[in-house]
BAFI-3210 file (N, C-alpha, C; in Angstrom, 3 decimals, decimal comma, padded with zeros to 6 digits):
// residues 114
n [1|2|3|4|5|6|7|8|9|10|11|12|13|14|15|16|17|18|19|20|21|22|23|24|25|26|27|28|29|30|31|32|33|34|35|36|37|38|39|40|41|42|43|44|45|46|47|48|49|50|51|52|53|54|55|56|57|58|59|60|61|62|63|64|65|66|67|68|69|70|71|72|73|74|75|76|77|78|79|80|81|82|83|84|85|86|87|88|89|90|91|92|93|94|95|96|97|98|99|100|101|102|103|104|105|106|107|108|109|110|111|112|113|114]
n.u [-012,403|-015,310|-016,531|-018,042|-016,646|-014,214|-014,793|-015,337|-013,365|-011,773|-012,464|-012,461|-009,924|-009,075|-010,240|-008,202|-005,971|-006,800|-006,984|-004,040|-003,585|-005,083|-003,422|-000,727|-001,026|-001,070|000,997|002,404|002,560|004,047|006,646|009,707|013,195|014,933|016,703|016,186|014,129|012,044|012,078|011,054|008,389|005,433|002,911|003,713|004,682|002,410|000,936|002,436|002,027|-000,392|-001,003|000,805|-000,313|-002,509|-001,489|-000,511|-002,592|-004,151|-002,681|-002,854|-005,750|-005,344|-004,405|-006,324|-008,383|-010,205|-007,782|-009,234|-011,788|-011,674|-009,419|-011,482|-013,299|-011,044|-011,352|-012,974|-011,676|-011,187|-014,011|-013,697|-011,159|-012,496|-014,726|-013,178|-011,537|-013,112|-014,252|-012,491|-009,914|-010,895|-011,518|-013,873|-016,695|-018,596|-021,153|-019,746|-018,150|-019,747|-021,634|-019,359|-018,319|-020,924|-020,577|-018,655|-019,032|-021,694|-020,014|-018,360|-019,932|-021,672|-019,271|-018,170|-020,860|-022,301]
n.v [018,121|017,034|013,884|012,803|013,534|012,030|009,296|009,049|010,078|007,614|005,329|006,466|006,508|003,412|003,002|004,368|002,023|-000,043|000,257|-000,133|-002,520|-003,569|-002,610|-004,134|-006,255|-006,573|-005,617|-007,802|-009,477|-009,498|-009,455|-008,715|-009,668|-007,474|-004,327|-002,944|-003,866|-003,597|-001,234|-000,184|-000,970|-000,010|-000,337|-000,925|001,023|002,753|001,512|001,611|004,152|005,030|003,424|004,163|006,736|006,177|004,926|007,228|008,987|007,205|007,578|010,289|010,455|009,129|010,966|012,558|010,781|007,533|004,886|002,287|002,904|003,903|001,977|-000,394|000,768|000,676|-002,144|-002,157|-001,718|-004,661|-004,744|-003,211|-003,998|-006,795|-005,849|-004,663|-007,024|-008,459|-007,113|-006,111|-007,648|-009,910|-012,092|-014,486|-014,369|-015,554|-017,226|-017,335|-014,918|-012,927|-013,210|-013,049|-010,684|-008,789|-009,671|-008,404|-005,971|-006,027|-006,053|-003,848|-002,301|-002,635|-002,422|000,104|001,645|003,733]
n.w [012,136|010,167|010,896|008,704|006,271|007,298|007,308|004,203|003,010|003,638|002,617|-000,278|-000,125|000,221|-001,840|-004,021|-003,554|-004,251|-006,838|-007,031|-006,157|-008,399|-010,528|-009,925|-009,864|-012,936|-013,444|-012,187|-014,305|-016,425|-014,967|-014,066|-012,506|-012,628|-012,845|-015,170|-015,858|-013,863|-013,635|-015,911|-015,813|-015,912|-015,504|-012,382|-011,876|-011,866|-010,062|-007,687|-007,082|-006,812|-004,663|-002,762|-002,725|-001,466|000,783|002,354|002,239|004,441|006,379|007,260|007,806|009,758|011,724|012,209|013,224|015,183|015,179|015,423|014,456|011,957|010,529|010,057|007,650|005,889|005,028|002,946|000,616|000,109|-001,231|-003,566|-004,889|-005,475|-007,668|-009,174|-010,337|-011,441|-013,348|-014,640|-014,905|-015,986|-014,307|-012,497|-010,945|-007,933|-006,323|-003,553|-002,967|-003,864|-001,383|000,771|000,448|000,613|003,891|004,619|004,056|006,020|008,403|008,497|008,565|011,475|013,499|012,883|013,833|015,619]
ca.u [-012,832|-016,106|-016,378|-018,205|-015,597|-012,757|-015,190|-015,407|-011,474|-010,995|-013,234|-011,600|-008,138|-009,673|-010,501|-006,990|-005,386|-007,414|-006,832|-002,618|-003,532|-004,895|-001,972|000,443|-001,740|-001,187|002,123|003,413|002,231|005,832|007,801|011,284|013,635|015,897|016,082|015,375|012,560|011,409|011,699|010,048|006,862|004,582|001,722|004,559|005,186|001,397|000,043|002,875|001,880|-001,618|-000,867|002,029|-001,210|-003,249|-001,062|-000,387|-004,008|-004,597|-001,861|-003,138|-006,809|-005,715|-004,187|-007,619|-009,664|-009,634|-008,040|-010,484|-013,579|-011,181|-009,021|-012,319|-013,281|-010,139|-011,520|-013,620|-010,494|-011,944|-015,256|-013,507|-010,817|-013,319|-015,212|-012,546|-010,957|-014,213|-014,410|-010,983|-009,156|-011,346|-011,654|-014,867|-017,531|-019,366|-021,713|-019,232|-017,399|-020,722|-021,899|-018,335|-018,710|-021,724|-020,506|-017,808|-019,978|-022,472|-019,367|-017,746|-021,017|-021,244|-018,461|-018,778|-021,834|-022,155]
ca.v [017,550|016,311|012,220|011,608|013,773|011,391|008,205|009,413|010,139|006,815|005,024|006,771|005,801|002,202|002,914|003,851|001,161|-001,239|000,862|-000,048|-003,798|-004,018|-002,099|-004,551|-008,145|-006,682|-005,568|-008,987|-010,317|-008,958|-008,772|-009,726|-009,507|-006,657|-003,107|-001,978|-004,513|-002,882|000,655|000,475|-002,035|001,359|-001,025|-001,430|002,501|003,291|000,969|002,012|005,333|004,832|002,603|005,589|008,031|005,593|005,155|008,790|009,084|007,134|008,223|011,836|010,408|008,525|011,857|013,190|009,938|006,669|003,587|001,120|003,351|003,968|000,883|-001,040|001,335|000,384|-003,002|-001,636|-002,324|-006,019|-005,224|-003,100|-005,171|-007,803|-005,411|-004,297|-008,219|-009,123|-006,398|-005,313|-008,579|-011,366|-013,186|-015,178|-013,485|-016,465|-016,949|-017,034|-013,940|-012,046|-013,521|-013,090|-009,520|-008,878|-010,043|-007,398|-004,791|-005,447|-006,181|-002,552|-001,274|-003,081|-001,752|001,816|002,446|004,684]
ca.w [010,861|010,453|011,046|007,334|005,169|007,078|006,161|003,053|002,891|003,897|001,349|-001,209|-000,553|-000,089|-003,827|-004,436|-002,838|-004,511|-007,950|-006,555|-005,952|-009,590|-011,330|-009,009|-010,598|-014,093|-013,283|-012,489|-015,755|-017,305|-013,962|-014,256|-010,901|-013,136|-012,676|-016,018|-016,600|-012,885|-013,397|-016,998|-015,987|-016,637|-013,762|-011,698|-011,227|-011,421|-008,495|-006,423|-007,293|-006,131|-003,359|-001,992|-002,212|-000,136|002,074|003,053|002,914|005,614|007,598|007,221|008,330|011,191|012,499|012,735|013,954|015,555|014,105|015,852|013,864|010,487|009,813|009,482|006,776|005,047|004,613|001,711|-000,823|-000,432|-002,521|-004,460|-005,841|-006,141|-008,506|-010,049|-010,341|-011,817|-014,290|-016,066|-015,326|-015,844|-013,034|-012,010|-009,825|-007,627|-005,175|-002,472|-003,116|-003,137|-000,169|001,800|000,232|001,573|005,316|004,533|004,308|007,422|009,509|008,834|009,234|012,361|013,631|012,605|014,356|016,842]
c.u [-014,076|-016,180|-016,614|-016,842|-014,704|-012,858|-014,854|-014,029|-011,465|-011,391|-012,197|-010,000|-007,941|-009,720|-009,199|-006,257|-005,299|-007,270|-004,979|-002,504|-004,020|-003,860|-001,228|000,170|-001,331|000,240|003,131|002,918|003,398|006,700|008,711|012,163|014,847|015,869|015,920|013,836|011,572|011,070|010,985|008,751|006,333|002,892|002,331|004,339|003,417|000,620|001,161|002,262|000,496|-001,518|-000,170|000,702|-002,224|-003,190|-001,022|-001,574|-004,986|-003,545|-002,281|-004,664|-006,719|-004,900|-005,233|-008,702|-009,069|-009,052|-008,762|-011,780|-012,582|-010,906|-009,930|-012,760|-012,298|-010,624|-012,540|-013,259|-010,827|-012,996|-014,476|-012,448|-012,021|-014,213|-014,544|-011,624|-012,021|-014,281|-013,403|-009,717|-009,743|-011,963|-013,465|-015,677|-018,484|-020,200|-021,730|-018,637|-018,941|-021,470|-020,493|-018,347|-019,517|-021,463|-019,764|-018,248|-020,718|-021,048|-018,555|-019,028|-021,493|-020,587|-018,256|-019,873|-022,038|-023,089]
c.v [016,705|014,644|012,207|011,952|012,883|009,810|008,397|009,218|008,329|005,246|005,240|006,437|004,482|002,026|002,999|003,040|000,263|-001,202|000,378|-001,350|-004,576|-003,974|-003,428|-005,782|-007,808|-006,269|-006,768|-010,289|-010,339|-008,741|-009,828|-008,738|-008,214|-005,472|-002,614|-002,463|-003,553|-001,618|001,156|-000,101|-000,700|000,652|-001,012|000,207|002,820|002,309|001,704|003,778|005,343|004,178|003,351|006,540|007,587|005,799|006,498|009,234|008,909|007,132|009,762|011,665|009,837|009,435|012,519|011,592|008,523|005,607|002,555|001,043|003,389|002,607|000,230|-000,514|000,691|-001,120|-003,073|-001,892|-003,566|-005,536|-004,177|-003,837|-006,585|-007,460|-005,358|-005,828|-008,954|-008,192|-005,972|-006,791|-010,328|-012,713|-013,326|-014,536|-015,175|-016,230|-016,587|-016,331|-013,018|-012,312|-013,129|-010,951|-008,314|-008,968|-009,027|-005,785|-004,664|-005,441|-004,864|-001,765|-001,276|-002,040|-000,104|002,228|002,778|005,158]
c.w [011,104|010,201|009,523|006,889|005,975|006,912|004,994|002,269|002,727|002,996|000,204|-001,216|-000,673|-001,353|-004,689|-004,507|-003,642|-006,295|-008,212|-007,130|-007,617|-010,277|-010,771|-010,031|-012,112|-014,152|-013,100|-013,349|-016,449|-015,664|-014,058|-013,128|-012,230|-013,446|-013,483|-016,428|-015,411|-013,147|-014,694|-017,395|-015,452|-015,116|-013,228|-011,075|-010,965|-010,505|-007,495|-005,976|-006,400|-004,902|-002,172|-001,719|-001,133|000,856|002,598|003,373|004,424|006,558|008,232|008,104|010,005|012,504|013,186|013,065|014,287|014,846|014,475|015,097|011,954|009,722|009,347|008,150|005,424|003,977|003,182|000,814|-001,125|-001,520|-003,302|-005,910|-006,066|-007,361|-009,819|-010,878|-012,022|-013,455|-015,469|-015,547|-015,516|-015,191|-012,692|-010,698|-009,372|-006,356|-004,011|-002,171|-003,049|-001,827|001,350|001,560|000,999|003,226|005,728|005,135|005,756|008,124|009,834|009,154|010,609|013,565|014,006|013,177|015,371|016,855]
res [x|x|x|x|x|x|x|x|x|x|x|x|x|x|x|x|x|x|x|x|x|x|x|x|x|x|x|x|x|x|x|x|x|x|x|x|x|x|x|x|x|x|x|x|x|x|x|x|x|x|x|x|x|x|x|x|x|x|x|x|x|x|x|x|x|x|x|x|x|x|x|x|x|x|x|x|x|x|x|x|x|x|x|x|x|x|x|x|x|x|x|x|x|x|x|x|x|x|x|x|x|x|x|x|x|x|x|x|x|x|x|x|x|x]
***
């Protein structure tokens, strides 16, 4: 398998993940410890849902490559929940979140280069 497509892969499940970790924040807006309130919070089933495809994702990627060069990759779900934080739930975008952002980025790039 070529290295980008299992970047690429691993990005994208980063995106799921992070697609999981929203559902989960809007999910325990209504969470109540009781299994019908559980099994019919509708965010509840669709982050796990996304978060279950992640995961398998990168179980499936780190069959084909290293986790020393992947896991960093993973760290990607940071800027995206921060995008996504910023955008569909409200939350405050500041200087120090794009700047720690930012550090995010060179440091997997960093990393990753070969």
């Amino acid at each position: 398998m070529h290295k980008i497509y299992l970047y690429l892969g691993i990005i994208f499940f980063a995106f799921l993940g992070s697609l999981g970790q929203i559902s989960f924040k809007k999910a325990s807006e209504s969470l109540s410890l009781n299994l019908i309130s559980l099994i019919s919070n509708y965010w509840l089933i669709i982050g796990l849902i996304f978060y279950g495809l992640a995961t398998l994702g990168y179980v499936f990627s780190l069959k084909h490559g290293e986790l020393s060069i992947l896991y960093p990759l993973i760290a990607s779900s940071y800027i995206f929940v921060l995008i996504f934080s910023w955008k569909f739930l409200g939350e405050t975008m500041n200087i120090q979140k794009i700047v720690g952002t930012i550090g995010i980025i060179l440091s997997v790039g960093l990393i990753n280069y070969v």
